[in-house]
PDB file with one MODEL, atoms N, CA, C and O in Angstrom:
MODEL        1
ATOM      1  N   UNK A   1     105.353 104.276 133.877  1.00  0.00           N
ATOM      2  CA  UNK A   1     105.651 105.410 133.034  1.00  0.00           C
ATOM      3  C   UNK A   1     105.440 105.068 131.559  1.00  0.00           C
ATOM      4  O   UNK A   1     104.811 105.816 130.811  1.00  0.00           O
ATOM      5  N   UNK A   2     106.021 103.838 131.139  1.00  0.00           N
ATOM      6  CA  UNK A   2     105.644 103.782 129.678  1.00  0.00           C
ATOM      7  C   UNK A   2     103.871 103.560 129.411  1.00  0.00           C
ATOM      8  O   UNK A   2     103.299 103.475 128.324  1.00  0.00           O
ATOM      9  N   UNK A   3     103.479 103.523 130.309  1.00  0.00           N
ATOM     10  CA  UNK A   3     101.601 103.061 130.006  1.00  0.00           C
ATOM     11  C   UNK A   3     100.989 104.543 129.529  1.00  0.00           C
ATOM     12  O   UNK A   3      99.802 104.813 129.347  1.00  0.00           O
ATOM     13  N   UNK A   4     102.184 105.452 129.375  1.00  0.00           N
ATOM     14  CA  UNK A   4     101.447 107.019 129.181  1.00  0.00           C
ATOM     15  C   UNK A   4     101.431 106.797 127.745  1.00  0.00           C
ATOM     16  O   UNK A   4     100.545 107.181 126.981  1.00  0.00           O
ATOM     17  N   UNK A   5     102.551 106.103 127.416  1.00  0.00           N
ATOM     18  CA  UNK A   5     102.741 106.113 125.821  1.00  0.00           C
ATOM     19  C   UNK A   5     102.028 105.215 124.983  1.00  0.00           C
ATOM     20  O   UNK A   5     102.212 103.999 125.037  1.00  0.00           O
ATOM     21  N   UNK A   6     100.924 105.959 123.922  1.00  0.00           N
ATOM     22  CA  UNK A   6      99.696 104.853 123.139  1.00  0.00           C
ATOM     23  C   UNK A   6     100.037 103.718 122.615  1.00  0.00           C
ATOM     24  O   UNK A   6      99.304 102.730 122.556  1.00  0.00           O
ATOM     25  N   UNK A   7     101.483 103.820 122.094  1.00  0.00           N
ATOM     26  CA  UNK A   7     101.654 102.319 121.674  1.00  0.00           C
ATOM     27  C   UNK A   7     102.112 101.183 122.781  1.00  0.00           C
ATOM     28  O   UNK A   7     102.622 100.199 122.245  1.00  0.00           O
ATOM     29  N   UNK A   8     102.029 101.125 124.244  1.00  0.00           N
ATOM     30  CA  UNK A   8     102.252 100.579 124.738  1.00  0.00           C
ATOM     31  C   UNK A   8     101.055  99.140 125.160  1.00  0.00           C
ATOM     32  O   UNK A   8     101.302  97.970 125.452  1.00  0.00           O
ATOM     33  N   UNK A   9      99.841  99.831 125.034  1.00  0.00           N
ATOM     34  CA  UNK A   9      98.778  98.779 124.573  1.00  0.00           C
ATOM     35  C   UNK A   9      98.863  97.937 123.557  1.00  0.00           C
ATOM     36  O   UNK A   9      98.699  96.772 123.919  1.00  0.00           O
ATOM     37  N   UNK A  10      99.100  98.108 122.157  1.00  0.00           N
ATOM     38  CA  UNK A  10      98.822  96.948 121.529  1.00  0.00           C
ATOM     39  C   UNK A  10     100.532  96.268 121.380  1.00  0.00           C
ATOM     40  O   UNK A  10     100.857  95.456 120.513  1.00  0.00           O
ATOM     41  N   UNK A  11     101.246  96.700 122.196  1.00  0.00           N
ATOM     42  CA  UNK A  11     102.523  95.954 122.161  1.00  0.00           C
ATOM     43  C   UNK A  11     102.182  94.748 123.403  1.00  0.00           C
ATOM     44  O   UNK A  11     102.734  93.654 123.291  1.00  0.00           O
ATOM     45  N   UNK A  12     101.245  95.013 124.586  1.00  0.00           N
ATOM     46  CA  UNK A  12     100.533  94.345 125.086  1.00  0.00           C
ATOM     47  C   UNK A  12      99.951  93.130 124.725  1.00  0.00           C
ATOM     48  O   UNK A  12     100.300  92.010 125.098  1.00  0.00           O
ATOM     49  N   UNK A  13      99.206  93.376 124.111  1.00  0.00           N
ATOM     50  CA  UNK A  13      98.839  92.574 122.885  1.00  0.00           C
ATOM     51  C   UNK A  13      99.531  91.982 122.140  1.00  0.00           C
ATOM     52  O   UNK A  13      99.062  90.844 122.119  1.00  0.00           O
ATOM     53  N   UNK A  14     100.201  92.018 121.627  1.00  0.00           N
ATOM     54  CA  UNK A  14     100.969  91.284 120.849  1.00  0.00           C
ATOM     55  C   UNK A  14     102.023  90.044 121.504  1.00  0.00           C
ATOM     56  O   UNK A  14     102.274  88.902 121.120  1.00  0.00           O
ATOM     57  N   UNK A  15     102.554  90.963 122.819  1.00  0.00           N
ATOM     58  CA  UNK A  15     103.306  89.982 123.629  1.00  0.00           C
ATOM     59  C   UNK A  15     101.779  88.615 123.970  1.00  0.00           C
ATOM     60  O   UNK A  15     101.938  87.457 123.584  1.00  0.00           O
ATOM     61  N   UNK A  16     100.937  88.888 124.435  1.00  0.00           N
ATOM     62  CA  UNK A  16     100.135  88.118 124.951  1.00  0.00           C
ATOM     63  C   UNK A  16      99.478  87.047 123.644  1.00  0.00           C
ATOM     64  O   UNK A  16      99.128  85.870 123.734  1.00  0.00           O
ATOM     65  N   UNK A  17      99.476  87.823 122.632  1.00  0.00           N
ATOM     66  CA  UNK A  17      99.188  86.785 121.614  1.00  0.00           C
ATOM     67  C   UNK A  17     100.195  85.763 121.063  1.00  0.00           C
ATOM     68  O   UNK A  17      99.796  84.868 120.317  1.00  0.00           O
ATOM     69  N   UNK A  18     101.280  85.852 121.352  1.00  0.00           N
ATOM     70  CA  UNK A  18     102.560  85.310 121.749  1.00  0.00           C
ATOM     71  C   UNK A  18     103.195  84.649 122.511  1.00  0.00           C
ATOM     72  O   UNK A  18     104.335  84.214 122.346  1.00  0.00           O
ATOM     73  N   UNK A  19     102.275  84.482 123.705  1.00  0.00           N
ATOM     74  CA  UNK A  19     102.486  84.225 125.032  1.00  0.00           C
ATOM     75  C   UNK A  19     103.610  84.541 125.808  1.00  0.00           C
ATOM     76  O   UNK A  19     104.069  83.908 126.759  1.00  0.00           O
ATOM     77  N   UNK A  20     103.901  85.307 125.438  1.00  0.00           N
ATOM     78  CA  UNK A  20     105.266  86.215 126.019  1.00  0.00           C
ATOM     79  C   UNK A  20     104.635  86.518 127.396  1.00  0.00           C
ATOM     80  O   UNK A  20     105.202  85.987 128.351  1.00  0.00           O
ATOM     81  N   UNK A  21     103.567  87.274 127.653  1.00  0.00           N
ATOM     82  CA  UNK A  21     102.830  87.609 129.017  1.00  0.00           C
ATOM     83  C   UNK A  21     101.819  87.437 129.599  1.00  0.00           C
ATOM     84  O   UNK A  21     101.449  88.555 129.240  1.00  0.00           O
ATOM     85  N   UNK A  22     101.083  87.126 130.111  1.00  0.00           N
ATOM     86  CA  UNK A  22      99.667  87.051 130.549  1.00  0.00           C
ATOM     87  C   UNK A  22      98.907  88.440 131.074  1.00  0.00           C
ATOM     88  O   UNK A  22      99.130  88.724 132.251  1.00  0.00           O
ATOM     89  N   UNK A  23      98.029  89.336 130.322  1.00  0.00           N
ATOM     90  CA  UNK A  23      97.339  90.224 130.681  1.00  0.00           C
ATOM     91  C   UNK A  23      96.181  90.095 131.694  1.00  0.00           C
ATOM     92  O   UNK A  23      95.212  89.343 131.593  1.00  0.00           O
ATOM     93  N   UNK A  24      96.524  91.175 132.930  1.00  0.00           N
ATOM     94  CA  UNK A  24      95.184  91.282 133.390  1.00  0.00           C
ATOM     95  C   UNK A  24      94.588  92.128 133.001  1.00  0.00           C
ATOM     96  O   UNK A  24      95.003  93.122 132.406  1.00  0.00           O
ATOM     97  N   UNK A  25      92.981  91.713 133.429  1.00  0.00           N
ATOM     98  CA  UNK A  25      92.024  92.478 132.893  1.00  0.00           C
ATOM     99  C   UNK A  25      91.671  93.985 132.319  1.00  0.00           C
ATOM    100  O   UNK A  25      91.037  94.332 131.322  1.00  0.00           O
ATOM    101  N   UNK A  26      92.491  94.913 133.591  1.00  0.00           N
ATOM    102  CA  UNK A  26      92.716  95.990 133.146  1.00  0.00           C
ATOM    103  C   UNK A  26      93.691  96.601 131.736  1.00  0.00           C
ATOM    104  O   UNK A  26      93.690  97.650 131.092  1.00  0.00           O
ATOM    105  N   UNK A  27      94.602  95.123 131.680  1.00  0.00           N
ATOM    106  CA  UNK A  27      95.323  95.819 130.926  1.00  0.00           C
ATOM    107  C   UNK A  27      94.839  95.785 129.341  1.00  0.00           C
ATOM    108  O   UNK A  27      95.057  96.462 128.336  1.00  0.00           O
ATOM    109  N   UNK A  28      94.040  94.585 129.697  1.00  0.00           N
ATOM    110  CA  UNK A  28      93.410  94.244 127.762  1.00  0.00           C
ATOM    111  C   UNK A  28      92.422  95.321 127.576  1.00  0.00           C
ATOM    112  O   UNK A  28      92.383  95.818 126.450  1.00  0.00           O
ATOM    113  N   UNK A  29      91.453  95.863 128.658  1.00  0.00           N
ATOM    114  CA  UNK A  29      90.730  97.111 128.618  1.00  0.00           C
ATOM    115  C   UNK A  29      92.017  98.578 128.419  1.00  0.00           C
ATOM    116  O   UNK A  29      91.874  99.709 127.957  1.00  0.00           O
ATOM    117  N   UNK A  30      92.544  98.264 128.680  1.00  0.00           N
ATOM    118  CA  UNK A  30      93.684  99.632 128.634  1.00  0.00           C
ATOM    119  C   UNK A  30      94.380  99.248 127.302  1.00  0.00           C
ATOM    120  O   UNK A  30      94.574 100.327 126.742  1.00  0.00           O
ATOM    121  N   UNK A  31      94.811  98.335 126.582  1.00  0.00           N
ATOM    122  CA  UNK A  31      95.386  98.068 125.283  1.00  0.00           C
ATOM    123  C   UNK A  31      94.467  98.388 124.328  1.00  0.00           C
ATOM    124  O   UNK A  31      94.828  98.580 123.167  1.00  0.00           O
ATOM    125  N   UNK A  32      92.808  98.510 124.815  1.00  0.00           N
ATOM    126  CA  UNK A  32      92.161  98.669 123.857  1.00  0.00           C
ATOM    127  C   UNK A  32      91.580  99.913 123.305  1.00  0.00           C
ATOM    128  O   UNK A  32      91.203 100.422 122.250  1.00  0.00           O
ATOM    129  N   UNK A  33      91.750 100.213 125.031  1.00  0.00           N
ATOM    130  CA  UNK A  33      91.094 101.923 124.600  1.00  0.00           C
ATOM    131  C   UNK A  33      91.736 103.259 124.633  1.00  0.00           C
ATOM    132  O   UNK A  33      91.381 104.371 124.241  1.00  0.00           O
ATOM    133  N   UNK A  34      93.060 102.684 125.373  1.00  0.00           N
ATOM    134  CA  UNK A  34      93.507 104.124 125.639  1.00  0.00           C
ATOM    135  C   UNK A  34      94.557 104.597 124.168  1.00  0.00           C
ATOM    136  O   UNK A  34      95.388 105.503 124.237  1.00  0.00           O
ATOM    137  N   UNK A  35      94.323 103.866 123.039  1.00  0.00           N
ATOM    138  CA  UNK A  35      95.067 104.077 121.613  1.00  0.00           C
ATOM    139  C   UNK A  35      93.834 105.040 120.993  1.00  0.00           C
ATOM    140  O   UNK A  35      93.831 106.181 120.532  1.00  0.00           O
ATOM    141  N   UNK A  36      92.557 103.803 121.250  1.00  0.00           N
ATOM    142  CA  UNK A  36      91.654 104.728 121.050  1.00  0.00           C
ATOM    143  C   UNK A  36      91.115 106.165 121.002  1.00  0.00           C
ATOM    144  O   UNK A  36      90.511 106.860 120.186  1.00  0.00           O
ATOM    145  N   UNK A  37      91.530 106.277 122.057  1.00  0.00           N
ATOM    146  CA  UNK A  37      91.303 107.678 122.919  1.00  0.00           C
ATOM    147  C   UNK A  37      92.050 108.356 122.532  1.00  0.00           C
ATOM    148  O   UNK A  37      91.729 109.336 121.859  1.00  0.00           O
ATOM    149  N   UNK A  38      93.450 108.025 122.865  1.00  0.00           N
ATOM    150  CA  UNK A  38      94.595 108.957 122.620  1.00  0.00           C
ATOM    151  C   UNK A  38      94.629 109.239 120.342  1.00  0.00           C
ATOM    152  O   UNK A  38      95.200 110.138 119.725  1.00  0.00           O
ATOM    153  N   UNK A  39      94.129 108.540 120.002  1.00  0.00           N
ATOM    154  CA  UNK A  39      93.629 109.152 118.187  1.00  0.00           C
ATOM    155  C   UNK A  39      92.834 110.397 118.463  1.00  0.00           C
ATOM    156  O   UNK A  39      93.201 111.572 118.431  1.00  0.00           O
ATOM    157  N   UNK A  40      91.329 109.723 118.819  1.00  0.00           N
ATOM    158  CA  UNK A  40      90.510 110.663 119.096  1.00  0.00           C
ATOM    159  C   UNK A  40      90.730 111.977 119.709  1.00  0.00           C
ATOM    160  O   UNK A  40      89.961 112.866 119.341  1.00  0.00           O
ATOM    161  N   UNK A  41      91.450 112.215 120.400  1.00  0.00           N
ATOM    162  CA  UNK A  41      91.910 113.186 120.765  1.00  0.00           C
ATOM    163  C   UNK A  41      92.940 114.224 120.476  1.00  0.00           C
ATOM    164  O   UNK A  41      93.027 115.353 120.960  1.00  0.00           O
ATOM    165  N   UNK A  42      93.965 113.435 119.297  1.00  0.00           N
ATOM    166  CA  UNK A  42      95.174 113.755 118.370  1.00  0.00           C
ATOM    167  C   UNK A  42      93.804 114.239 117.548  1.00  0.00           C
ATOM    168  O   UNK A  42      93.994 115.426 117.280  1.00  0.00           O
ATOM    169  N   UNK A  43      92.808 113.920 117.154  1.00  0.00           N
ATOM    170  CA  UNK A  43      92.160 114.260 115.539  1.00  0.00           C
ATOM    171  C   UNK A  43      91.220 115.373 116.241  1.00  0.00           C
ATOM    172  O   UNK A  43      90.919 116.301 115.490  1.00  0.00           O
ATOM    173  N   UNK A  44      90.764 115.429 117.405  1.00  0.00           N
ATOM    174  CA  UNK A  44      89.793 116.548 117.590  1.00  0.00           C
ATOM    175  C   UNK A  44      90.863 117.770 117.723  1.00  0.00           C
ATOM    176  O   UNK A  44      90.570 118.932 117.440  1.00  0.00           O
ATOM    177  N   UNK A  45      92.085 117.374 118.171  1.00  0.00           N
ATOM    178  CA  UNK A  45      93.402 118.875 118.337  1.00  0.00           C
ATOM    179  C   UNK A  45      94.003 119.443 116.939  1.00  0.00           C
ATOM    180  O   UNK A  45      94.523 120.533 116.700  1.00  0.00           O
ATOM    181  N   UNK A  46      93.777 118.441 116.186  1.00  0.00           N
ATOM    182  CA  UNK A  46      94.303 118.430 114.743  1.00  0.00           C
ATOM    183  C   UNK A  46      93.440 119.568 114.004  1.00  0.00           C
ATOM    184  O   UNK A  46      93.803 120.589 113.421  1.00  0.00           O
ATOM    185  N   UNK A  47      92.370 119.109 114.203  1.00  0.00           N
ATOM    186  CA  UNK A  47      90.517 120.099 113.737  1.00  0.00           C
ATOM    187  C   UNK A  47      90.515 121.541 113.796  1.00  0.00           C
ATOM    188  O   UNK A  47      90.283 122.469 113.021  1.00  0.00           O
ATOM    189  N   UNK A  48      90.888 121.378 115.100  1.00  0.00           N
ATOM    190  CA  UNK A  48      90.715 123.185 115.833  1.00  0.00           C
ATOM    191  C   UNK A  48      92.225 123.837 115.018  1.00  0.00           C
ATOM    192  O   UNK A  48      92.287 124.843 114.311  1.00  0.00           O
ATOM    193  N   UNK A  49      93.325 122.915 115.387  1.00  0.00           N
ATOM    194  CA  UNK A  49      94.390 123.970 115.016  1.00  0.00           C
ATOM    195  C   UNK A  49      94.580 124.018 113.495  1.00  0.00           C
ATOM    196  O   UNK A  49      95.407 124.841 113.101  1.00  0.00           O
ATOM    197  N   UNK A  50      94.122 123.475 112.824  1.00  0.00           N
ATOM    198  CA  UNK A  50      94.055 123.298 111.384  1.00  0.00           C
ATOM    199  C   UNK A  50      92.944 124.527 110.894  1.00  0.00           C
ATOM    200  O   UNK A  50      93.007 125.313 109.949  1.00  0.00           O
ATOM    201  N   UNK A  51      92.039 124.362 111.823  1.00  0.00           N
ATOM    202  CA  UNK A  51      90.717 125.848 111.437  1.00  0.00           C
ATOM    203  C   UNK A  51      91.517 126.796 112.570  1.00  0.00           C
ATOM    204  O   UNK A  51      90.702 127.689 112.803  1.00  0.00           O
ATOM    205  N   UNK A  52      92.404 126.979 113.179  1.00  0.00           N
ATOM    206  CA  UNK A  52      92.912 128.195 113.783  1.00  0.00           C
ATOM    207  C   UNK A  52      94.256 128.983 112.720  1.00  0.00           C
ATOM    208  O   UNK A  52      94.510 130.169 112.508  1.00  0.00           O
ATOM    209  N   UNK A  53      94.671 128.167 112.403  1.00  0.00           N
ATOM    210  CA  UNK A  53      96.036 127.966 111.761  1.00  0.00           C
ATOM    211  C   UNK A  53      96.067 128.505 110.123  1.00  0.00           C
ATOM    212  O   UNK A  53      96.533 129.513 109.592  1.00  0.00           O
ATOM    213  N   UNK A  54      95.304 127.271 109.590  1.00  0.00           N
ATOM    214  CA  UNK A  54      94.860 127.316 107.621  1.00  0.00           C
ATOM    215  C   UNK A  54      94.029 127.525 107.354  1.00  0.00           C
ATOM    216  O   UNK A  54      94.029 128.054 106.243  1.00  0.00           O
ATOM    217  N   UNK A  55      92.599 127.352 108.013  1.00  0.00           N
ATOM    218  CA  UNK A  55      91.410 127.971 107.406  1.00  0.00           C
ATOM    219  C   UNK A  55      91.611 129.475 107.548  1.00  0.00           C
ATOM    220  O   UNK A  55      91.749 130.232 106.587  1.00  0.00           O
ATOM    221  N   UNK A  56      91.619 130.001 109.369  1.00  0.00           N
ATOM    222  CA  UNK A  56      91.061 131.803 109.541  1.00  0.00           C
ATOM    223  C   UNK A  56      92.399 132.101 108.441  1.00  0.00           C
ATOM    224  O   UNK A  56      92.383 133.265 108.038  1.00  0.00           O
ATOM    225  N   UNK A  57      92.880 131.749 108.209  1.00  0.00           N
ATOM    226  CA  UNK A  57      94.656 132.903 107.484  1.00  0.00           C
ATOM    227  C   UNK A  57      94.322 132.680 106.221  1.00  0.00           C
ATOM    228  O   UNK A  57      94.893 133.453 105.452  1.00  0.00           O
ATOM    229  N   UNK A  58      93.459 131.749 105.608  1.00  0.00           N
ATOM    230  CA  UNK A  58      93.743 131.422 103.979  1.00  0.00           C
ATOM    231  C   UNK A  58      94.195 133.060 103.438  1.00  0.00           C
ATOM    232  O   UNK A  58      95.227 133.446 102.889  1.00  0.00           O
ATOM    233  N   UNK A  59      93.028 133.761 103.825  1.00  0.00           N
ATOM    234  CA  UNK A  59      93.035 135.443 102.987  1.00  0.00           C
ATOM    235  C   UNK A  59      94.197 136.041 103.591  1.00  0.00           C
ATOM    236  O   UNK A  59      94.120 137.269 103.621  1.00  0.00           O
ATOM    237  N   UNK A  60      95.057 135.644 103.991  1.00  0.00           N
ATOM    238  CA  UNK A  60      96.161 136.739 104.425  1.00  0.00           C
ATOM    239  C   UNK A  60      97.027 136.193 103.522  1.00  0.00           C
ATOM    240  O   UNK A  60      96.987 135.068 103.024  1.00  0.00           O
ATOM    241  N   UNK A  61      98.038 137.325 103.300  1.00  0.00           N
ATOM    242  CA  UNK A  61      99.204 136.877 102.410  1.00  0.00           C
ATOM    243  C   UNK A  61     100.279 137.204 102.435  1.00  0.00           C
ATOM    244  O   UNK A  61     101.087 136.733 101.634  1.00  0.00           O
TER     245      UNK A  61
ENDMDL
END
């Protein structure tokens, strides 16, 4: 359940650079990309509702 949440990858990381844990493979591929992803996807939702929201309304008042 916590692997849903983006910062749970590079806390991954960090334990392992630490040697707190030993990562498998999937997980250093999953620490790396799914923060990734999960931005990319916060900034493409950000885009639309920002031009749905503040751009179409500027002229209303």
């Amino acid at each position: 359940m916590l692997y849903l949440i983006p910062t749970q990858g590079p806390l991954l990381l960090l334990g392992a650079a630490f040697d707190q844990v030993s990562l498998a493979p999937w997980q250093v591929g999953y620490a790396v990309v799914y923060p990734i992803v999960c931005a990319a996807g916060l900034c493409r939702a950000a885009k639309a509702l920002f031009g749905r929201y503040v751009v179409q309304r500027s002229g209303v008042l």
